[in-house]
C-alpha positions, -999 to 999 in steps of 0.1 A, spaced: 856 -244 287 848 -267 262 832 -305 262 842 -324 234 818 -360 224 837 -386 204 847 -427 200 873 -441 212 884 -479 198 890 -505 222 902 -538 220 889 -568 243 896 -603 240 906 -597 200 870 -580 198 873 -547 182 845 -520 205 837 -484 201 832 -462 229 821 -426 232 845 -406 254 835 -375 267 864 -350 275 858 -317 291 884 -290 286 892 -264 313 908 -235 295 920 -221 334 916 -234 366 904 -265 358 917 -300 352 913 -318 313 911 -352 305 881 -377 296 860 -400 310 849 -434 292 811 -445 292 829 -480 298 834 -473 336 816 -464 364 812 -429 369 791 -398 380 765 -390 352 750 -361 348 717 -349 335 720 -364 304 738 -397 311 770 -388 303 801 -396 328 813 -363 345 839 -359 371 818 -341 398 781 -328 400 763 -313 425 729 -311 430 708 -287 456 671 -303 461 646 -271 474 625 -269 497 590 -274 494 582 -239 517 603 -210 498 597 -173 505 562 -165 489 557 -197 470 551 -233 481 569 -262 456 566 -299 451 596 -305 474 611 -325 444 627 -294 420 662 -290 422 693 -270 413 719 -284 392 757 -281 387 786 -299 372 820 -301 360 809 -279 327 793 -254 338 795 -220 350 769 -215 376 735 -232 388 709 -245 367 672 -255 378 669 -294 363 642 -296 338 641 -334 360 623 -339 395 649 -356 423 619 -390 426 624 -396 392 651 -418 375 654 -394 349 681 -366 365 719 -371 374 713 -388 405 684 -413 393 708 -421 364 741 -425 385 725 -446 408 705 -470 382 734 -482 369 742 -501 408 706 -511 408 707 -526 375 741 -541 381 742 -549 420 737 -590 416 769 -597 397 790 -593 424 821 -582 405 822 -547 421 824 -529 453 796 -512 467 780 -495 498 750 -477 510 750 -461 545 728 -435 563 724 -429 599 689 -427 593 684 -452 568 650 -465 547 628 -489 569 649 -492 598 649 -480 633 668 -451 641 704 -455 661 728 -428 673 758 -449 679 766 -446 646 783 -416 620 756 -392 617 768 -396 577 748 -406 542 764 -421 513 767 -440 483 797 -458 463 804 -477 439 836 -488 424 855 -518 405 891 -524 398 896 -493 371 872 -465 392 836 -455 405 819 -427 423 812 -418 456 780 -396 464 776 -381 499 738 -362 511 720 -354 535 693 -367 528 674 -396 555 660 -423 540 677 -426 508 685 -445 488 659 -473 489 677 -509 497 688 -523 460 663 -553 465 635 -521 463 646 -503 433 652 -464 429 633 -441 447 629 -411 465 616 -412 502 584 -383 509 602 -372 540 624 -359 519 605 -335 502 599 -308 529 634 -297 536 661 -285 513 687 -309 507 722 -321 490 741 -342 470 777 -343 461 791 -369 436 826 -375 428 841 -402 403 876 -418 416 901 -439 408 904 -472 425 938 -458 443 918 -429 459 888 -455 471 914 -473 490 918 -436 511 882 -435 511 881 -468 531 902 -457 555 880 -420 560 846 -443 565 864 -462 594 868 -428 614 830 -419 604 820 -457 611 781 -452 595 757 -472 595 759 -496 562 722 -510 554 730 -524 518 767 -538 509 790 -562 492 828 -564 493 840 -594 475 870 -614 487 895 -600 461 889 -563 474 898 -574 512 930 -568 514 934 -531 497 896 -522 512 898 -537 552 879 -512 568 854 -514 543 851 -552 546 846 -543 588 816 -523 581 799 -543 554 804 -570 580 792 -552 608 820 -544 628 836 -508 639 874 -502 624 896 -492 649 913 -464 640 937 -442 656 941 -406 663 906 -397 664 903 -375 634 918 -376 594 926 -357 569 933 -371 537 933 -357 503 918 -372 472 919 -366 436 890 -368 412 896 -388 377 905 -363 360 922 -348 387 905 -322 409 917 -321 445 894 -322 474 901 -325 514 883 -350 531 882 -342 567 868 -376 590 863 -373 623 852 -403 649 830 -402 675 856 -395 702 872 -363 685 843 -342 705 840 -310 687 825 -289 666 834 -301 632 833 -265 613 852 -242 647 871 -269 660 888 -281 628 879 -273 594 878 -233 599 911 -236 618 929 -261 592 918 -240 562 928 -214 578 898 -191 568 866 -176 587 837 -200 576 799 -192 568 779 -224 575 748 -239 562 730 -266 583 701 -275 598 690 -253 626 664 -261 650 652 -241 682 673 -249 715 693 -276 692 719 -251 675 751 -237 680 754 -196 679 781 -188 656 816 -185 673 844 -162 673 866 -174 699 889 -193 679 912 -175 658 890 -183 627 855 -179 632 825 -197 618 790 -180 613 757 -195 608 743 -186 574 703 -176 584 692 -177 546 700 -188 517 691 -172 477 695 -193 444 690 -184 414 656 -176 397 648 -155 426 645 -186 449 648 -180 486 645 -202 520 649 -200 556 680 -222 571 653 -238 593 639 -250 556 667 -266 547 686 -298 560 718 -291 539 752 -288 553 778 -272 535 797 -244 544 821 -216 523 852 -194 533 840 -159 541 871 -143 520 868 -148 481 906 -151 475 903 -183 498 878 -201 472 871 -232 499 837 -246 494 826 -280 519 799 -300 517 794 -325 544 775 -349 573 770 -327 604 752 -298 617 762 -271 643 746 -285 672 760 -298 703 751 -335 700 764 -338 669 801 -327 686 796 -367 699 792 -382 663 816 -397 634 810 -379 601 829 -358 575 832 -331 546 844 -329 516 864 -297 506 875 -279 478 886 -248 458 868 -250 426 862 -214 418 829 -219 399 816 -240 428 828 -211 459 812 -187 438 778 -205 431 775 -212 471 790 -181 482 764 -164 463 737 -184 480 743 -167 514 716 -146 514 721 -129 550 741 -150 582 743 -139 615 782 -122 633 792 -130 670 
């Protein structure tokens, strides 16, 4: 693989303007193209647009060593496999921090699309009527990014600046960000309406009605109606990565990971979410794919954690030839059968083999 720096001219309005363009080359399995500093984008840890990162925030309780609860593991389109971020997760200094300052610099001018929901969200009481989902977007005519977590609390309302809630330090957590073309955020709209989450911070100007309805509903406060009671829809990154996005509403009552994903993949599942006593699901073989809880997790630099540490959800196919990888909303817990939400799916073989390699030990029928 190879990532390539250089300028790019561009003419606006007879004004000559130089841009840098960063292109990452995938000699295999992976898709090549560029992405302009000129439009909205994932960053990553240096400020430089990427297609995709990923970023696993530890625990502050590991096995035999106690954290900060703000270190965190870090992954991207140009890399091979996991790398602890010289950069704590409160700062503005990482990928996240430096994705998300350009919408809080940029929020006011009200010539772009953006959104921030959480079904636990900063300062507010908590509701369950809603998605039990946690996201971010932000997009214009040309692209933007979407980020999905798990994390409550975050991020801050735009009025508050970027910040990092101290709840969210004890537990592990995730975050998942994804730069799309404006096409794809018009799907995207229409996946939120089955999740319906709870939108704290918004703005869809009048121009971006008509292609994004359902996310004009929400910013306004109102529940898409949507019909069947689950979707699947696949996207395609910039530079052209597919992912599944499976969205389910609140009356598709189900385990997300037996009921559907595991069965649509077509692959037996390992699952990482949070587990709680008397709250959890046992892992379950009845179906003719199976999905089994994953009890602990390892990471690189001999980092380990208990499952009941870590408020992550993702999941990965048990079989390596099936390469899927998910990160998502909901945990394997019957209430959460009752609840909207989603996950994002894909078969990126750097990213299945970083996860699968995280499964420390997980627990048969």
């Amino acid at each position: 693989m190879l990532v390539l720096f250089f300028t790019r001219l561009v003419i606006f309005g007879g004004q000559m303007r130089l841009f840098l363009c960063v292109c990452t080359i995938f000699l295999q399995a992976f898709p090549s193209g560029c992405l302009s500093e000129a439009n909205l984008s994932c960053l990553n840890e240096e400020g430089q647009p990427v297609d995709w990162f990923i970023m696993y925030k530890l625990p502050k309780y590991k096995k035999g060593e106690v954290g900060s609860g703000v270190e965190y593991m870090y992954l991207d389109a140009s890399m091979l496999t996991w790398r602890m971020s010289p950069y704590a997760v409160n700062t503005s200094d990482g990928a996240v921090g430096r994705t998300l300052g350009r919408l809080y610099k940029t929020y006011k001018s009200n010539s772009s699309v953006y959104m921030l929901y959480n079904d636990a969200p900063p300062l507010l009481k908590y509701q369950s009527n809603y998605g039990h989902s946690k996201g971010t977007l932000l997009f214009d005519r040309s692209q933007g990014f979407w980020i999905t977590h798990s994390i409550p609390h975050f991020p801050p309302f735009l009025e508050m600046g970027f910040g990092y809630p101290s709840t969210g330090k004890l537990y592990g957590q995730t975050v998942h960000c994804t730069t799309y073309s404006y096409e794809q955020f018009k799907k995207i709209s229409q996946q939120l309406a089955y999740i319906n989450p709870r939108v704290y911070n918004c703005s869809v100007p009048v121009p971006y009605h008509t292609d994004m309805a359902a996310m004009a509903q929400l910013c306004g406060g109102k529940r898409p109606t949507v019909a069947p009671r689950r979707k699947l829809e696949k996207l395609k990154s910039a530079l052209g990565e597919t992912f599944l996005s499976f969205s389910k509403s609140h009356q598709y009552v189900d385990d997300i990971y037996a009921g559907w994903v595991a069965q649509t993949l077509r692959t037996d599942l390992l699952v990482e979410s949070w587990q709680r006593d008397n709250h959890q699901l046992p892992s379950n073989c009845s179906l003719p794919y199976h999905v089994l809880n994953i009890k602990r997790v390892h990471l690189p630099e001999n980092i380990t954690f208990s499952s009941y540490e870590d408020h992550s959800k993702w999941c990965v196919s048990v079989e390596f030839r099936a390469q899927w990888t998910c990160l998502g909303d909901l945990n394997r817990e019957s209430t959460q059968a009752y609840r909207g939400g989603g996950l994002i799916c894909s078969q990126n073989p750097v990213v299945y083999k970083a996860f699968r390699q995280a499964v420390a030990w997980f627990k048969g029928c």
